[in-house]
Jmol script that loads the backbone (N, CA, C; Angstrom):
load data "model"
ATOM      1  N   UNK A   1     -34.791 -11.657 -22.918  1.00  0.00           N
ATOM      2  CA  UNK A   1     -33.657 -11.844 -23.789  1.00  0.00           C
ATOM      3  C   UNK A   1     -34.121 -12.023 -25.239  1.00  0.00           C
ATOM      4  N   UNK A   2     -35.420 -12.823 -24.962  1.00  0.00           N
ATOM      5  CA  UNK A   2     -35.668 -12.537 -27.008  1.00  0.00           C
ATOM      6  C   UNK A   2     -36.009 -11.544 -27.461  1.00  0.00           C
ATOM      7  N   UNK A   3     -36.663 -10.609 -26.575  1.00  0.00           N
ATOM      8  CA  UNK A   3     -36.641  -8.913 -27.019  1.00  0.00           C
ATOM      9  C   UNK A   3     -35.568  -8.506 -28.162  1.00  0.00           C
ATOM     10  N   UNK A   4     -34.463  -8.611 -27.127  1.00  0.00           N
ATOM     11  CA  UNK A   4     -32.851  -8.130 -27.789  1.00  0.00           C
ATOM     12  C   UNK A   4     -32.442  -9.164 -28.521  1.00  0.00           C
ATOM     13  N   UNK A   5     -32.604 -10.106 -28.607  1.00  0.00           N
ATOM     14  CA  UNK A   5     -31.844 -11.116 -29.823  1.00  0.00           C
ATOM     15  C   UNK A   5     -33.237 -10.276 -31.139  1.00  0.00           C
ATOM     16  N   UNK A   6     -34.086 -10.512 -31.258  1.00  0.00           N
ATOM     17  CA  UNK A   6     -34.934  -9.908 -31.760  1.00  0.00           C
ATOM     18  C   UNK A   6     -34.588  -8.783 -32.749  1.00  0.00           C
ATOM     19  N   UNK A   7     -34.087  -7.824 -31.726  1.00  0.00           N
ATOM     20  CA  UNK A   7     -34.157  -6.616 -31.995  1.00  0.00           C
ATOM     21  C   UNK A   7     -32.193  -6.385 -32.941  1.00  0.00           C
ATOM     22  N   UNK A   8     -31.746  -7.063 -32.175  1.00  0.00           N
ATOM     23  CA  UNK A   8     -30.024  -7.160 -32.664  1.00  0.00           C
ATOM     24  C   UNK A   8     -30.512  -7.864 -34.470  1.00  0.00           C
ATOM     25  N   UNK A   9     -31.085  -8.802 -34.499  1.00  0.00           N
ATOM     26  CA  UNK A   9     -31.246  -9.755 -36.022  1.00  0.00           C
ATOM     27  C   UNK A   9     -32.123  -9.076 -36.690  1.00  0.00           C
ATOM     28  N   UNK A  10     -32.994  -8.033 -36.522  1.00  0.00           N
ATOM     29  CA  UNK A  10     -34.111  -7.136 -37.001  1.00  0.00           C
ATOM     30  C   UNK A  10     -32.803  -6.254 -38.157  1.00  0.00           C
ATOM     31  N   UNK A  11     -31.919  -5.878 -37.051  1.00  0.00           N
ATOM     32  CA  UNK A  11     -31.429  -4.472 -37.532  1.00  0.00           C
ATOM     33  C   UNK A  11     -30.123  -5.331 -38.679  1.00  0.00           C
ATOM     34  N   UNK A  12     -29.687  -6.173 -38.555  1.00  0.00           N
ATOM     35  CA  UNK A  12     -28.960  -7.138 -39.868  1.00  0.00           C
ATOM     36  C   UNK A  12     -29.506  -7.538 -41.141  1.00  0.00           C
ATOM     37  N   UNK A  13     -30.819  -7.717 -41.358  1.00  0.00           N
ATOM     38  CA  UNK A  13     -30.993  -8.548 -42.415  1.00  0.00           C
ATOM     39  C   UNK A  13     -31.979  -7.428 -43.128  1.00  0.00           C
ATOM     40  N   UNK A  14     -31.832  -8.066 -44.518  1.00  0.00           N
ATOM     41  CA  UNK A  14     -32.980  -7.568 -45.943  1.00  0.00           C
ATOM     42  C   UNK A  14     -34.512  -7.413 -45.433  1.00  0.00           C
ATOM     43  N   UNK A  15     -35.110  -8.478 -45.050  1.00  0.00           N
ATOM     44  CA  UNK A  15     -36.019  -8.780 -44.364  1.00  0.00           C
ATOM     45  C   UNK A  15     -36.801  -8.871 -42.883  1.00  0.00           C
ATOM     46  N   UNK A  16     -36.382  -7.670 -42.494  1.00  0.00           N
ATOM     47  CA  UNK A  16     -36.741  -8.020 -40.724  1.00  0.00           C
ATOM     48  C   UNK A  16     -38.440  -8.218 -40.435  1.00  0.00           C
ATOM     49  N   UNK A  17     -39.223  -8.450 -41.684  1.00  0.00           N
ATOM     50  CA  UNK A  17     -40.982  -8.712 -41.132  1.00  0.00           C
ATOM     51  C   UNK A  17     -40.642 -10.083 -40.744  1.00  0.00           C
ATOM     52  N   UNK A  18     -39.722 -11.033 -41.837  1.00  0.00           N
ATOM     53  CA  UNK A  18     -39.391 -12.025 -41.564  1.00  0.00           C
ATOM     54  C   UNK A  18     -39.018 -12.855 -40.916  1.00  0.00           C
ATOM     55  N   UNK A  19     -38.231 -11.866 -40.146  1.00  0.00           N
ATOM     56  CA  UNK A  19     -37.430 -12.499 -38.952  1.00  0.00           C
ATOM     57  C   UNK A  19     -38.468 -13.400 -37.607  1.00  0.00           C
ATOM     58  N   UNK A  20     -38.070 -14.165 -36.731  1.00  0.00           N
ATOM     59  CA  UNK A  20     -39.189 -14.930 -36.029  1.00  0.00           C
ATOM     60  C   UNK A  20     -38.251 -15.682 -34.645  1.00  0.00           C
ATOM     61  N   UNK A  21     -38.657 -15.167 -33.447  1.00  0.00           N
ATOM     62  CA  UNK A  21     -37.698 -15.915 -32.790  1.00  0.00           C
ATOM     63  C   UNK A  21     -38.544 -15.939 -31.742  1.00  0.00           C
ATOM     64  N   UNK A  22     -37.830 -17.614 -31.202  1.00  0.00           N
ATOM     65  CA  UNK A  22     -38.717 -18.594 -30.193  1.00  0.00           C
ATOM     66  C   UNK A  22     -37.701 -18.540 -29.010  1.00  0.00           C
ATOM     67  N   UNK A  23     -38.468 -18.920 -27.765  1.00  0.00           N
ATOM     68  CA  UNK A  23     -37.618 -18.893 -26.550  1.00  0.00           C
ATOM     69  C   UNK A  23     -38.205 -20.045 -25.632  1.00  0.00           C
ATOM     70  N   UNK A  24     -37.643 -21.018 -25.736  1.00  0.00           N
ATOM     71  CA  UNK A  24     -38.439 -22.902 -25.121  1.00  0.00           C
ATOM     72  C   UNK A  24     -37.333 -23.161 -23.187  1.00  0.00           C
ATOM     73  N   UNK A  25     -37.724 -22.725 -22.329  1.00  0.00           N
ATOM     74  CA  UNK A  25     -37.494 -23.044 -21.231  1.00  0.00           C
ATOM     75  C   UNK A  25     -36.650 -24.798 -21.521  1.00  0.00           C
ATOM     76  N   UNK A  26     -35.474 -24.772 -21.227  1.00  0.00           N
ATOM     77  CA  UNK A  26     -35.298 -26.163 -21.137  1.00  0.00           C
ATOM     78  C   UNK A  26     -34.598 -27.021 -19.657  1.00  0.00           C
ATOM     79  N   UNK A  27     -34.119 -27.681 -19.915  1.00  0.00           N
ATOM     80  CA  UNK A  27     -33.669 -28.495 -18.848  1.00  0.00           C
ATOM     81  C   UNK A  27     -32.369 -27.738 -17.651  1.00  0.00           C
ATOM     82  N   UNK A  28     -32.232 -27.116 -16.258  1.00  0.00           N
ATOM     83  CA  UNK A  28     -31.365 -26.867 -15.345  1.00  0.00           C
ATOM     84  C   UNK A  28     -31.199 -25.527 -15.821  1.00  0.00           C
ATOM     85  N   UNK A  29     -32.099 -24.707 -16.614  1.00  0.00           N
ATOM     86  CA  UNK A  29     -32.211 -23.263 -16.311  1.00  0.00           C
ATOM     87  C   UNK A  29     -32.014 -22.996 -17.954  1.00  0.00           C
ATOM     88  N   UNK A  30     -31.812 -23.771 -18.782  1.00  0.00           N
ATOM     89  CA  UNK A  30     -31.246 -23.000 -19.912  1.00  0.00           C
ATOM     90  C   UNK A  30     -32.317 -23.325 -20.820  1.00  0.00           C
ATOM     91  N   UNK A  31     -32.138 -21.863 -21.638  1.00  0.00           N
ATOM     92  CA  UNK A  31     -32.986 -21.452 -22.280  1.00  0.00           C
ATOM     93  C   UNK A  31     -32.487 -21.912 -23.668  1.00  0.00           C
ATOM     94  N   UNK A  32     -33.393 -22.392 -24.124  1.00  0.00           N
ATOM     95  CA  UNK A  32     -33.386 -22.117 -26.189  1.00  0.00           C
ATOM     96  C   UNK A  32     -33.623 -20.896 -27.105  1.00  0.00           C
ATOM     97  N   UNK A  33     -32.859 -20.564 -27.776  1.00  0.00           N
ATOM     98  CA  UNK A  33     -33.598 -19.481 -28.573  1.00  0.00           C
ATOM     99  C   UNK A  33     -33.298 -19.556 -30.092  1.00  0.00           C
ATOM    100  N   UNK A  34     -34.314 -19.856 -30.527  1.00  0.00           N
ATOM    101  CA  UNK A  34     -34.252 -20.421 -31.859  1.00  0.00           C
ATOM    102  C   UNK A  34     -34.206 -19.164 -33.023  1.00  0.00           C
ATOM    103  N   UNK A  35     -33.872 -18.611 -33.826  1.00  0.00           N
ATOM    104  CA  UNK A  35     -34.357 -17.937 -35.241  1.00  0.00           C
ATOM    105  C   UNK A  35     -34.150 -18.295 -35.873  1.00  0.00           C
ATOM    106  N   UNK A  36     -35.191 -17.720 -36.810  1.00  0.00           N
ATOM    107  CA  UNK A  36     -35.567 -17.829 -38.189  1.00  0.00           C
ATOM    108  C   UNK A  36     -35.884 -16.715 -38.957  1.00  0.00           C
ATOM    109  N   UNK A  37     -35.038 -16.839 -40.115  1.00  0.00           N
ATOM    110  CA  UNK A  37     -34.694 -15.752 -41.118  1.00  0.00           C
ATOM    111  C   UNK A  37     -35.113 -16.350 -42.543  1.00  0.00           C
ATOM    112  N   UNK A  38     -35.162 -15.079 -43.750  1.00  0.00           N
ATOM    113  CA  UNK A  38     -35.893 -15.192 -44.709  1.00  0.00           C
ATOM    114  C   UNK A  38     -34.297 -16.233 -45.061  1.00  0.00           C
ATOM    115  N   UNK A  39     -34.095 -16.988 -46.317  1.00  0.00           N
ATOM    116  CA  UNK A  39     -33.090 -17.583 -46.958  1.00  0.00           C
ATOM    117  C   UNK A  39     -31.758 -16.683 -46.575  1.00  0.00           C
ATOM    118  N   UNK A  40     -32.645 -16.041 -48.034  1.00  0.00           N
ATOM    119  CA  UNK A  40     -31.058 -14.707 -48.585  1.00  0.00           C
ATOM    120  C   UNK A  40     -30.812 -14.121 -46.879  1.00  0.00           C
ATOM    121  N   UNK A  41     -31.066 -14.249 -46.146  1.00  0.00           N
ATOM    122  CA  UNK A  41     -30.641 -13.432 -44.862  1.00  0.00           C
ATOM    123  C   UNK A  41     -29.801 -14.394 -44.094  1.00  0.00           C
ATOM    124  N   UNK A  42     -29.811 -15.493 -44.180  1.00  0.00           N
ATOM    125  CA  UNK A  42     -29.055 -16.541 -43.523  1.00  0.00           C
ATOM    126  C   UNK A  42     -27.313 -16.218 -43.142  1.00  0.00           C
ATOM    127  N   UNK A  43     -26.925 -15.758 -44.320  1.00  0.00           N
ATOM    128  CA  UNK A  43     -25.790 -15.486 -44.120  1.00  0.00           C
ATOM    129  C   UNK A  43     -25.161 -14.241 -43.266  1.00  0.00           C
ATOM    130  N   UNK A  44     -26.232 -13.205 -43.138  1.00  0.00           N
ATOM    131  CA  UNK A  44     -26.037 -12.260 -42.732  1.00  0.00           C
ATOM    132  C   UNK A  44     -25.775 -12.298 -41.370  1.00  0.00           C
ATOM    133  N   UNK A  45     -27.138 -13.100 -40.740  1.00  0.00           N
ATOM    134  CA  UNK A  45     -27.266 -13.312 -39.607  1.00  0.00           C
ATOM    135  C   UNK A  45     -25.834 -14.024 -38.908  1.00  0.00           C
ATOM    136  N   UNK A  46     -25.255 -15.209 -40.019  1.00  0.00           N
ATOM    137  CA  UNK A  46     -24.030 -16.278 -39.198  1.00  0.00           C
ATOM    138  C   UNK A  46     -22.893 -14.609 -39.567  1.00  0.00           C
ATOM    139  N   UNK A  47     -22.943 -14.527 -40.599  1.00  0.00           N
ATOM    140  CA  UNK A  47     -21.072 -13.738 -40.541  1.00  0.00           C
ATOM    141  C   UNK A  47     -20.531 -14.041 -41.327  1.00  0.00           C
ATOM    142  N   UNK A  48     -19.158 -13.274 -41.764  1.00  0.00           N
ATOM    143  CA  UNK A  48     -18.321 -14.563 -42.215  1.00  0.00           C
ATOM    144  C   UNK A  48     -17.675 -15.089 -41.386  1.00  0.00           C
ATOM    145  N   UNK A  49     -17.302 -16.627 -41.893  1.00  0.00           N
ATOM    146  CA  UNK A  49     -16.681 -17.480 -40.898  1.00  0.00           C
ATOM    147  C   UNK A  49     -17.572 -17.232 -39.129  1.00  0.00           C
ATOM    148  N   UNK A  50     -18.749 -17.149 -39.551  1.00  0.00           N
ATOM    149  CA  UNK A  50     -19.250 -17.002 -38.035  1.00  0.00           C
ATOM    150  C   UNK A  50     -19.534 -16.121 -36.903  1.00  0.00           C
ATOM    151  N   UNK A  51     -18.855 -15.041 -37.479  1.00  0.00           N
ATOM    152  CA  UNK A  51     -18.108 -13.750 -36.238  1.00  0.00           C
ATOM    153  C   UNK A  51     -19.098 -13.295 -36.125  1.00  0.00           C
ATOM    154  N   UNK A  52     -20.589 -13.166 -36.829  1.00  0.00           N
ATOM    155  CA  UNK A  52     -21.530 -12.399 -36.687  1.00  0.00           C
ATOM    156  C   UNK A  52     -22.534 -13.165 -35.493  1.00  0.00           C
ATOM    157  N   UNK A  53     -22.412 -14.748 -35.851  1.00  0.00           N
ATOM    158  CA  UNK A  53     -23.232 -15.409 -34.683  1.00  0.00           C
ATOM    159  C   UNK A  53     -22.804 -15.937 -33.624  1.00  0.00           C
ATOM    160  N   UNK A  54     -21.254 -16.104 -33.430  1.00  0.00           N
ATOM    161  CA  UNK A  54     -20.563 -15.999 -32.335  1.00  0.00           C
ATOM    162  C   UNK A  54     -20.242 -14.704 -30.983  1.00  0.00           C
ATOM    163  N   UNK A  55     -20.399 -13.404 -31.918  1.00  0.00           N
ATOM    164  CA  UNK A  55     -20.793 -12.204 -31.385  1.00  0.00           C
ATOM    165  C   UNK A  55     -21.991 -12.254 -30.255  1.00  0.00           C
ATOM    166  N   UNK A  56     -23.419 -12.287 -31.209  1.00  0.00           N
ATOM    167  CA  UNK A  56     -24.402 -12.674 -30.541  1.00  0.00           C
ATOM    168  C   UNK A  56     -24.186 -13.973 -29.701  1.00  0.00           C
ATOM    169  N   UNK A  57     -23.877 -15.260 -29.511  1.00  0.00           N
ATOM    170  CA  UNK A  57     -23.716 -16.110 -28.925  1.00  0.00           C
ATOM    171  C   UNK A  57     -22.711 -15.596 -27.172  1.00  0.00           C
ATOM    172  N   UNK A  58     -21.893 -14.855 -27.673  1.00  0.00           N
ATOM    173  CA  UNK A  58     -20.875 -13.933 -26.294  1.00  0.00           C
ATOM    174  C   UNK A  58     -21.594 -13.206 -25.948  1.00  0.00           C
ATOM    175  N   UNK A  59     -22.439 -12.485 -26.237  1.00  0.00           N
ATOM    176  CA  UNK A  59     -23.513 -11.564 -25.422  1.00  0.00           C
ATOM    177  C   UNK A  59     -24.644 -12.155 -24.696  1.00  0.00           C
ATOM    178  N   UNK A  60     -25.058 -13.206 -25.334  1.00  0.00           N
ATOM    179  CA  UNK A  60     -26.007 -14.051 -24.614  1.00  0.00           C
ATOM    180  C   UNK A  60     -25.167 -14.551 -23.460  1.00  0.00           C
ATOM    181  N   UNK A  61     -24.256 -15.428 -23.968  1.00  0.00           N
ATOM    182  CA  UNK A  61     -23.130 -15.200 -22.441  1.00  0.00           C
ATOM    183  C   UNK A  61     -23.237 -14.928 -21.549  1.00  0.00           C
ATOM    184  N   UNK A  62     -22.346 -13.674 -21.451  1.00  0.00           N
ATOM    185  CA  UNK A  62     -22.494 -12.357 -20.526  1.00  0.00           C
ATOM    186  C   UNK A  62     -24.078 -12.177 -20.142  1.00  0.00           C
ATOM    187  N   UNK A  63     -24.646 -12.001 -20.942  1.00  0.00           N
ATOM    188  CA  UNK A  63     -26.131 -11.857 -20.068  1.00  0.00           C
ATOM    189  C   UNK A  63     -26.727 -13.101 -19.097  1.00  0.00           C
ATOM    190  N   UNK A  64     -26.098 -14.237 -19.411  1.00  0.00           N
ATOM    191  CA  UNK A  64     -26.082 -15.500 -18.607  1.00  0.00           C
ATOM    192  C   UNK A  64     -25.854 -15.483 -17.323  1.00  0.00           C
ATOM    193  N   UNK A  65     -24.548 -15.077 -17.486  1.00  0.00           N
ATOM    194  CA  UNK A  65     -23.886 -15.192 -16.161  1.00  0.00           C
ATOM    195  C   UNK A  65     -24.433 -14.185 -15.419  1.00  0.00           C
ATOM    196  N   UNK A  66     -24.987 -12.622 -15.748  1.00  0.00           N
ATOM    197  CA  UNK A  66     -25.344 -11.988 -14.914  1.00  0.00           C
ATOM    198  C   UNK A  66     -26.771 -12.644 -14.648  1.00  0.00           C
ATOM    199  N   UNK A  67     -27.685 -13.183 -15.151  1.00  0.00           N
ATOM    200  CA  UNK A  67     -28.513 -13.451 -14.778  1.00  0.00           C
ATOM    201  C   UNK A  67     -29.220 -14.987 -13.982  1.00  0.00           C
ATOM    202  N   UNK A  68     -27.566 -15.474 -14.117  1.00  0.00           N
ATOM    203  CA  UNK A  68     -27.043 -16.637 -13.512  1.00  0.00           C
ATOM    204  C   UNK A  68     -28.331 -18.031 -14.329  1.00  0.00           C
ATOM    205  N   UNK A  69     -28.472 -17.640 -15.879  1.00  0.00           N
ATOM    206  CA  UNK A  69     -28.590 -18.726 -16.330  1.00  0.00           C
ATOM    207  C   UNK A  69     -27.564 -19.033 -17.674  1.00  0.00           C
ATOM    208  N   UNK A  70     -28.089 -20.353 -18.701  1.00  0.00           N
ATOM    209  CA  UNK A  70     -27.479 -20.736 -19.708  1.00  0.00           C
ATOM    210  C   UNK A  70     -28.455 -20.458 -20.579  1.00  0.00           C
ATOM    211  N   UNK A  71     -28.130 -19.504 -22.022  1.00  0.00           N
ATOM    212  CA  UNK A  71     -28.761 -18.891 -23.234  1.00  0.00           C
ATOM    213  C   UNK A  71     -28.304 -19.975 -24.169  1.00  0.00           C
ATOM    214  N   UNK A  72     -28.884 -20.596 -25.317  1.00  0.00           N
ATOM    215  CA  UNK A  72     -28.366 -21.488 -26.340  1.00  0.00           C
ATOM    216  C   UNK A  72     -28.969 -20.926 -27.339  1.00  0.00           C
ATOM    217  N   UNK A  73     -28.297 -19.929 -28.696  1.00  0.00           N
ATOM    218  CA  UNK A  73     -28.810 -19.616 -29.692  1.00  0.00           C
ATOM    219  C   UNK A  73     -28.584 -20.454 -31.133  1.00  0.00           C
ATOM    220  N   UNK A  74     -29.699 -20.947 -31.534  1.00  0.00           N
ATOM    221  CA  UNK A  74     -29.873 -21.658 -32.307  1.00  0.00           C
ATOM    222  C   UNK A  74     -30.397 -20.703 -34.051  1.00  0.00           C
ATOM    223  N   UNK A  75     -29.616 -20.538 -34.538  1.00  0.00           N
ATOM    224  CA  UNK A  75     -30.140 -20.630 -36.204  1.00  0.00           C
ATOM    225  C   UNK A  75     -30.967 -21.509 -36.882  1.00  0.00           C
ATOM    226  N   UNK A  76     -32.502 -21.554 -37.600  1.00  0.00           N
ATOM    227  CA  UNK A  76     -33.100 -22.674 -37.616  1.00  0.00           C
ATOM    228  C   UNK A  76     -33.605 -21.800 -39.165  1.00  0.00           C
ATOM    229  N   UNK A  77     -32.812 -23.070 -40.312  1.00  0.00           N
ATOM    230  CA  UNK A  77     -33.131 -22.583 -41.532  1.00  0.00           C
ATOM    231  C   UNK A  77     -34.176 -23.822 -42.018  1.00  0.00           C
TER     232      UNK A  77
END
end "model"
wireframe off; spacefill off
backbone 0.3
color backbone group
């Protein structure tokens, strides 16, 4: 799954050398997945009003349930 979160935040921002994303096993199956983006890209990545990281957040979702775990995507400026 961080492949494609990866690869989805690569193709959004000014900066994709920049881009950097972590994936921390946590507690009853669910996963962390942290990124990190250059500044000026911050916004790109959330949206306005969000729609851009709520998008990604519903796809992680859906990939949840088929894979019968919990995805938690985290923005880390």
């Amino acid at each position: 799954m961080k492949e494609a979160v990866e690869m989805i935040v690569k193709a959004l921002v000014n900066e994709p050398e920049r881009v950097e994303v972590r994936e921390a096993e946590g507690e009853r199956g669910t996963v962390m997945i942290e990124v990190r983006v250059a500044q000026e890209d911050v916004g790109k990545v959330i949206g306005r009003q969000g729609s851009t990281i709520r998008a990604l957040r519903s796809v992680l979702h859906a990939a949840g349930m088929k894979h019968n775990r919990r995805f938690v995507l985290d923005v880390v400026e």
